[in-house]
C-alpha positions as CSV (number, residue, x, y, z in Angstrom):
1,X,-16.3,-39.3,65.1
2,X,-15.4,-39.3,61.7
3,X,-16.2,-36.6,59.2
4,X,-17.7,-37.8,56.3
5,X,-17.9,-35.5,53.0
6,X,-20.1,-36.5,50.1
7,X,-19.3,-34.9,46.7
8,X,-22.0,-34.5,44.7
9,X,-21.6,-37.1,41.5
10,X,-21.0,-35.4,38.3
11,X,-23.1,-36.1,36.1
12,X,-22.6,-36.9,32.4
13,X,-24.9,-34.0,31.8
14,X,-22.4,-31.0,33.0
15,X,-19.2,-33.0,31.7
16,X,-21.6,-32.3,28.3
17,X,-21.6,-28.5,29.3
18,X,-18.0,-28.3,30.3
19,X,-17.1,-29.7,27.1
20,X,-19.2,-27.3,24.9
21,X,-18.2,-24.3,26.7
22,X,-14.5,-25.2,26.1
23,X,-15.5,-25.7,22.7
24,X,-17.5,-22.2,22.1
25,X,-14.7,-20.4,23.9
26,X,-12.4,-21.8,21.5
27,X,-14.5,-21.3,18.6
28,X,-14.9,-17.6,20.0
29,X,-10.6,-17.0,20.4
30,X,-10.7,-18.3,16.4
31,X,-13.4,-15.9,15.7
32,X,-11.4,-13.2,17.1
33,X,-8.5,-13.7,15.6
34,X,-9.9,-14.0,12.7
35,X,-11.8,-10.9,12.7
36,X,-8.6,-9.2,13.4
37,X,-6.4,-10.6,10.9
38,X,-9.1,-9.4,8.4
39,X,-8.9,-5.7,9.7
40,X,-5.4,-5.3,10.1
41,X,-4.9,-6.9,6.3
42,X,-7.6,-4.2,5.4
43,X,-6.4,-1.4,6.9
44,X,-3.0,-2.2,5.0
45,X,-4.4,-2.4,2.0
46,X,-6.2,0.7,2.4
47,X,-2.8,2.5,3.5
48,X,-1.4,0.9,0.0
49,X,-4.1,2.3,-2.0
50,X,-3.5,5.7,-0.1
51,X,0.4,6.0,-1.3
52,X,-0.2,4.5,-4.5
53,X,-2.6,7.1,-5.1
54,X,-0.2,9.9,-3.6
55,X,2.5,8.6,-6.0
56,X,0.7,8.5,-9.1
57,X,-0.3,12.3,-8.5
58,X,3.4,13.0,-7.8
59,X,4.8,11.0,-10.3
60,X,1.7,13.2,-13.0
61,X,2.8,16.2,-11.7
62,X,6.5,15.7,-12.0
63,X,6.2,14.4,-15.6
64,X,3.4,17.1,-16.6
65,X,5.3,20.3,-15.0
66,X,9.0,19.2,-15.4
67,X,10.1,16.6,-17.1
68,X,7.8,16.9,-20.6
69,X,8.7,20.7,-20.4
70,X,12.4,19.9,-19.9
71,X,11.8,17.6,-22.8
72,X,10.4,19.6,-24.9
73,X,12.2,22.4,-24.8
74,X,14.6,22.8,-28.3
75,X,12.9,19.7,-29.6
76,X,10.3,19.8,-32.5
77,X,7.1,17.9,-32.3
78,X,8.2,15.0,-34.1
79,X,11.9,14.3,-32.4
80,X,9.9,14.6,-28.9
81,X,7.2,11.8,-30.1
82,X,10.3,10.1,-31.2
83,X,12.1,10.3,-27.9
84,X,9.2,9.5,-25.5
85,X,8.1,6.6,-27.9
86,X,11.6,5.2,-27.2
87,X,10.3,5.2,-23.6
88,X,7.1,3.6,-24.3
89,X,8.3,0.7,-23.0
90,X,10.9,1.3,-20.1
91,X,9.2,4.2,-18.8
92,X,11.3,6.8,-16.9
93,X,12.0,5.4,-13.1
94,X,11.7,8.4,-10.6
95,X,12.5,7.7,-6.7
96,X,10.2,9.2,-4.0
97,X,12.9,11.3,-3.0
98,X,13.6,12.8,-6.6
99,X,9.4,13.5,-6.3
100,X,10.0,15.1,-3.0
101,X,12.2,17.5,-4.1
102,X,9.9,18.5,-7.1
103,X,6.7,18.2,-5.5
104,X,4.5,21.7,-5.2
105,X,3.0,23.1,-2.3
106,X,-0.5,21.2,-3.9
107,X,1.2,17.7,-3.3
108,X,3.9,18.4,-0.6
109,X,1.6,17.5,2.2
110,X,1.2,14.0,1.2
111,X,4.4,13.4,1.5
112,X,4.2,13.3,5.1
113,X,1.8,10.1,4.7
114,X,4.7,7.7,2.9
115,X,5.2,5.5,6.6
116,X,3.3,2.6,7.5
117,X,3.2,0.9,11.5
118,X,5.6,4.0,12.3
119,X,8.3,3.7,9.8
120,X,9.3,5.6,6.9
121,X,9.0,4.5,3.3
122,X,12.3,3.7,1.7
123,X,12.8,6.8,-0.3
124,X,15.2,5.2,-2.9
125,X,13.2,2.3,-3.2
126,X,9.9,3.2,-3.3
127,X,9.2,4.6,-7.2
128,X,6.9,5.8,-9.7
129,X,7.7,4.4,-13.3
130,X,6.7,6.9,-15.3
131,X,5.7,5.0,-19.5
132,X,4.9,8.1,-22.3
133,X,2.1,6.7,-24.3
134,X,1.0,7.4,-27.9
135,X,0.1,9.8,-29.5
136,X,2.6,11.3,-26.9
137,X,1.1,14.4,-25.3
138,X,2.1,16.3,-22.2
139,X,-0.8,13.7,-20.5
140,X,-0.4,10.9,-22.4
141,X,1.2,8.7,-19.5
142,X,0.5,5.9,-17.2
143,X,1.9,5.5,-13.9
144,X,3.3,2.2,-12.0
145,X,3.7,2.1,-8.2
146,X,6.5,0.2,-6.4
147,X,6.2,1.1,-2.4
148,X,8.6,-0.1,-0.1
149,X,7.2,0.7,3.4
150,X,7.1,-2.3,4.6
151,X,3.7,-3.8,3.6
152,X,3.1,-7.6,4.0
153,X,2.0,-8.1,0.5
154,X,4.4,-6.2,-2.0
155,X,4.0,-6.4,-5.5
């Protein structure tokens, strides 16, 4: 005797099914991915806020504490406005490592944050640019960041 096997028909009903599960696991891998992208872009950006912040309190602190002092130091009022308006502009360029060096115990500790995904910030690279503004004070500054720690969106 012969064996006979009947296979149940399929019917166009679960080839429906099959169909939308492919398509809601698929839609669910995008979701995902998605969802990750997003938190790994945000956790970067937070990291970048972080050090910028870090490097616009070392970069205060180094031209508050050393670098007006030095400047003012044998200068009258008027030749140190003169000199720092001359600066206005091109601001004064200081290096993470120059601000490492100079840094006080209050600021030292965030020095140990300047890495992202387990590498070091460029030290030479990553700067503070220091621009003296008027009327020329010991805080009349304002601070721009470059990092280089290997960020996906530099500026």
């Amino acid at each position: 005797m012969e064996e006979i096997t009947i296979e149940p028909k399929k019917s166009k009903n679960s080839k429906k099914i099959k169909k939308v599960l492919i398509m809601l696991l698929v839609a669910i891998l995008v979701v995902a991915v998605i969802l990750f992208l997003t938190m790994n872009n945000n956790q970067e950006s937070r990291k970048q806020a972080q050090l910028t912040s870090h490097m616009e309190d070392l970069g205060g602190e180094f031209y508050t504490e050393l670098l007006y002092g030095q400047l003012k130091d044998g200068r009258s009022e008027e030749e140190l406005k003169e000199f720092l308006q001359k600066y206005e502009e091109t601001g004064f360029n200081v290096s993470l490592d120059n601000l490492s060096r100079t840094a006080s115990d209050e600021h030292k500790d965030k020095l140990e944050d300047f890495n992202y995904n387990d590498e070091a910030c460029n030290k030479d690279t990553t700067r503070a640019f220091i621009y003296p503004q008027a009327p020329f004070g010991r805080d009349d500054y304002r601070i721009e960041v470059k990092l280089d720690c290997g960020f996906s969106n530099t500026d």
